[in-house]
C-alpha positions, 0 to 999 in steps of 0.5 A, a space after each residue: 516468496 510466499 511468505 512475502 506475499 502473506 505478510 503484503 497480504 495480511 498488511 492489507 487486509 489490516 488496512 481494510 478492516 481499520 478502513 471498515 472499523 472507522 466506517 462503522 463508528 461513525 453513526 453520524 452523517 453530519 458533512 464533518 464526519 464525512 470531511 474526517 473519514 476522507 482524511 483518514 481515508 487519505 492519510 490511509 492511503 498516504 502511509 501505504 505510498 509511503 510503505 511502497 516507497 520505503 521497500 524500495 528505497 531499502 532494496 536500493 540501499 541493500 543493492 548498492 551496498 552489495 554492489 560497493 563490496 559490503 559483506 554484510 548484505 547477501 544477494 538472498 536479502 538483495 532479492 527478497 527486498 527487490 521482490 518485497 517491492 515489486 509486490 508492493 508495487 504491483 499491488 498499489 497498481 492493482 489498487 489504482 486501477 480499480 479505483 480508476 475503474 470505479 470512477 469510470 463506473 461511477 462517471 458513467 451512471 445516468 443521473 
């Protein structure tokens, strides 16, 4: 379990240190350059929902698979896949829930 939350872990401090990386090339603050962080921003974002969806999508293949008899599945992968996916899920509510707390933060500054 510990090595599926080290390899979730350091995925996502990858995803933010390119995220970082790619705030600290552009020197320019030309409204383009905002328009292209926001789409990498976006597209960041985009393969990490996609990356969540496939863990999950697998346990459910691995799942059913054990279910129909296949041999070749164990239910030792059945619950680490399970378990990648529900870490990955929790983190992507996690990730949710502060950027909703920022926008919060945000709508509330006076003007």
């Amino acid at each position: 379990m510990t090595i599926v939350n080290n390899s979730l872990f350091t995925q996502m401090q990858n995803m933010s240190i390119e995220a970082v990386g790619s705030q600290n090339n552009s020197t320019n603050n030309d409204i383009t350059n905002v328009n292209q962080t926001s789409n990498k921003f976006g597209d960041l974002l985009a393969r990490a929902l996609e990356s969540v969806n496939d863990l999950h999508q697998d346990a459910g293949k691995k799942t059913k698979a054990f279910m129909l008899g296949d041999s070749n599945i164990t239910l030792a992968e059945i619950m680490v896949s399970r378990s990648k996916a529900g870490i990955a899920t929790d983190a992507t509510i996690q990730v949710r829930n502060k950027a909703i707390d920022g926008y919060k933060e945000i709508m509330s500054m006076p003007v």
